[in-house]
N, C-alpha and C positions, 0 to 999 in steps of 0.2 A: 448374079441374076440369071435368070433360066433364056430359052431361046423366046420369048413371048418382049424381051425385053426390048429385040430388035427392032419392035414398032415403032419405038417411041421418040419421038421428036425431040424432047428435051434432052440435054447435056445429063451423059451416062456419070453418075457417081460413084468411086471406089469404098466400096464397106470398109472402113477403117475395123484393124482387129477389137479395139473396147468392146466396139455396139456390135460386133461376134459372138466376144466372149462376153457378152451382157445378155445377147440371146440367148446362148446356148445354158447358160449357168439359171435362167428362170425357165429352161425348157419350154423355151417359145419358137423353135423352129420351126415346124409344122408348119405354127400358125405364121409364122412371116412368109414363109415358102406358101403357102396358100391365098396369101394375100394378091393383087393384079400387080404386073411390073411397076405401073407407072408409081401407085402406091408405097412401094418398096424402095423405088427411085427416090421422090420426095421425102418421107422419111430419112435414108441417109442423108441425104440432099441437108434439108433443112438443119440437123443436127450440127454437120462440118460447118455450117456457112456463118453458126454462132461462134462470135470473138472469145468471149470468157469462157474457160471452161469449167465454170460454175452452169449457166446458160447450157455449154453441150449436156452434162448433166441431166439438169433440168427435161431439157428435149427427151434425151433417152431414154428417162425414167417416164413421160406420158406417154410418147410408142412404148413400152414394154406395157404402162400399163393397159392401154387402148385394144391392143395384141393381146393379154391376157382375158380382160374380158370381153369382148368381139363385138362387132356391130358399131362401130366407134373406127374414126378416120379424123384424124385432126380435130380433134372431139366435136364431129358432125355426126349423126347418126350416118351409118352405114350397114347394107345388106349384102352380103355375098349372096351371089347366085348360086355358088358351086359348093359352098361349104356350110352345113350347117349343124347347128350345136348339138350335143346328144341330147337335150331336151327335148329341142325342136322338132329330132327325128324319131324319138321315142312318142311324142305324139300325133306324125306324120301315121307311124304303125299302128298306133291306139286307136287312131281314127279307119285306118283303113281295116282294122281287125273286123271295127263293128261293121262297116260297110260288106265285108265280107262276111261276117255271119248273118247279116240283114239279108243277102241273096241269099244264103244256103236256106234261112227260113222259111224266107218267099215261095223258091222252089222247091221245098219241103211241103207247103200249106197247099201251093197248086197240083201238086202230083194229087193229096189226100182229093182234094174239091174234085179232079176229075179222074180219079182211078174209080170210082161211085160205083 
């Protein structure tokens, strides 16, 4: 866990190596390391605290899938503030493009009107 971890009130969990090498082999790092501590905590958390490990399984395989496609936190909807999809940003830019060409036209139309 990163230093953001230190906030956290609840009982700090050791990443056992599987749900590591579970991350790291669907190339989900990033996105776990992106996630908020407490988030990352409970995840491990919940996984260990399953008796069978059929159950830890189970667990690890809906964090990895929840991780994979985002927005998803214990399958509650979830938004990051801080990260968002290449979708998302790709039409943050799309949008801001037109907004940006919508001034350069404005102040293209107003120079014409009073250059007279």
């Amino acid at each position: 866990m990163t230093s953001d971890a230190s906030r956290l009130t609840r009982a700090l969990h050791e990443m056992p190596a599987f749900v590591r090498e579970a991350i790291a082999l669907r190339g989900l790092d990033a996105k776990y390391a992106a996630r908020p501590a407490y988030q990352r905590n409970d995840y491990v958390g919940w996984i260990v605290r399953a008796k069978l490990p059929e159950t830890q399984q189970k667990r690890l395989a809906q964090m990895l899938d929840e991780l994979e496609a985002g927005g998803v936190y214990m399958r509650m909807r979830w938004k990051c503030a801080c990260v968002g999809t290449a979708r998302t940003n790709a039409l943050i830019c799309a949008r801001f493009l037109v907004w940006l060409t919508s001034q350069a036209l404005h102040r293209l139309h107003r120079r014409r009107l009073f250059a007279g």
